[in-house]
C-alpha positions in Angstrom: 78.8 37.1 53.1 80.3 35.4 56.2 83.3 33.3 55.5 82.9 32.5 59.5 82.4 33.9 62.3 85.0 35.9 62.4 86.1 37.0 58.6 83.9 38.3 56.1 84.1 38.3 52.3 83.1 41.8 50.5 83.0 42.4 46.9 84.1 45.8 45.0 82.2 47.7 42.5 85.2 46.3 40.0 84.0 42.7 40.8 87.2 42.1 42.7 86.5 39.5 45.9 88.5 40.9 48.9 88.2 39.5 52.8 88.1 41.2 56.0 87.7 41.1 60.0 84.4 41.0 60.5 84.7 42.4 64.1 87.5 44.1 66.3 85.2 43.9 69.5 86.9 41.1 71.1 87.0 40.1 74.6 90.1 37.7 75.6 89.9 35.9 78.8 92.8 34.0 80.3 92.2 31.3 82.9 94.0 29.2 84.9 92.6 25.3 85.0 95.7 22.7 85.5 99.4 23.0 84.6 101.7 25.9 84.0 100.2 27.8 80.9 96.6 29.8 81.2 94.1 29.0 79.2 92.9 31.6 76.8 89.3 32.0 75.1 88.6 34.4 72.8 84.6 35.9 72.7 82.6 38.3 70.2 79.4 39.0 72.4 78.5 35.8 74.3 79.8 33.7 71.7 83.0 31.8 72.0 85.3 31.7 68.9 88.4 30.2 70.3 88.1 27.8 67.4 87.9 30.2 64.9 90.6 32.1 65.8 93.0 29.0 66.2 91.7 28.0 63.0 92.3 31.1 61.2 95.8 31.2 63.0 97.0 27.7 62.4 95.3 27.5 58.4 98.1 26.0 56.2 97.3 29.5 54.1 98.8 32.4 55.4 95.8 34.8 56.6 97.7 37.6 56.1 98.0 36.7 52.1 93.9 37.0 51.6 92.5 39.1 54.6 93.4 42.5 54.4 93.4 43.9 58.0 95.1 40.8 59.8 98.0 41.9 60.5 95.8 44.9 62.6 93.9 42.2 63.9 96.5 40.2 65.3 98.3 43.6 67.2 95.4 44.3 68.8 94.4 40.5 69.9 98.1 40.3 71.1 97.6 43.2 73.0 94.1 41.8 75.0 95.8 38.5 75.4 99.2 40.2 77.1 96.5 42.1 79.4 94.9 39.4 79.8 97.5 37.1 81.0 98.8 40.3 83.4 95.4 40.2 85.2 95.1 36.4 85.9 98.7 36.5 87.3 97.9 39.4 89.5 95.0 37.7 90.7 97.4 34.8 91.9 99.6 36.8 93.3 100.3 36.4 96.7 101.8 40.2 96.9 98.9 43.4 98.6 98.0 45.3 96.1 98.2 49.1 95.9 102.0 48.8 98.1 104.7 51.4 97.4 107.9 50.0 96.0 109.7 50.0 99.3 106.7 48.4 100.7 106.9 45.4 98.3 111.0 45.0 98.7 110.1 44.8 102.6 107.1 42.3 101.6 108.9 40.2 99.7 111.5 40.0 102.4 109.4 39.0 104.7 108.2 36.3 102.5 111.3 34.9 101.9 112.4 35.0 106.0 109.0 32.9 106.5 110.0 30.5 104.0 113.5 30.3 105.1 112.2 29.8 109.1 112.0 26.2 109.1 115.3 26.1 107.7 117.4 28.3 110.2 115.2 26.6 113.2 116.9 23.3 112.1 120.1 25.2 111.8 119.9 26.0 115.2 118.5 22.9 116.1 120.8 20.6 115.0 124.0 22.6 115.8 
């Protein structure tokens, strides 16, 4: 029996009523609408359970006092949601991908000479 979409109640051959994950197979997307934080959704398939998941996170009953493989759940949901978050902020990145290290030091020097130009140019302007 489906408690929702995401946990699922068995029952022992002792009569004993225990609840589980129903599903590891989880795909966590972060995006990146309006403000400062991404947005992150949660899908099993091509359905979206962002509201189960809050709502199994947020319950005012501990989930890891009735389902028995949360606490598994939630290290490997932490883990797609870190990975997650690390792909939309390389996508935003203004840094070329695939540089060596003393590639990106020189890049990111160069970044910060372009945004200091207008700067020194009224340094030099004004002196």
């Amino acid at each position: 029996m489906a408690v929702s979409d995401i946990v699922t109640q068995y029952e022992d051959e002792q009569g004993q009523v225990y609840y589980k994950m129903k599903s590891y197979d989880i795909e966590v997307k972060a995006s990146q609408n309006t403000g400062l934080a991404p947005v992150i959704t949660y899908w099993m398939g091509d359905k979206e359970i962002t509201d189960s998941i809050r709502n199994l996170r947020f319950s005012p009953r501990a989930p890891s006092s009735y389902i028995q493989d949360y606490e598994e759940f939630q290290a490997m949901l932490y883990s797609k949601e870190q990975y997650a978050i690390n792909q939309l902020y390389e996508q935003m990145s203004i840094k070329p991908k695939n540089m060596s290290s003393v590639k990106q030091v020189l890049w990111s020097f160069f970044v910060i000479i372009l945004a200091m130009l207008p700067l020194f140019v009224a340094i030099w302007w004004f002196k």
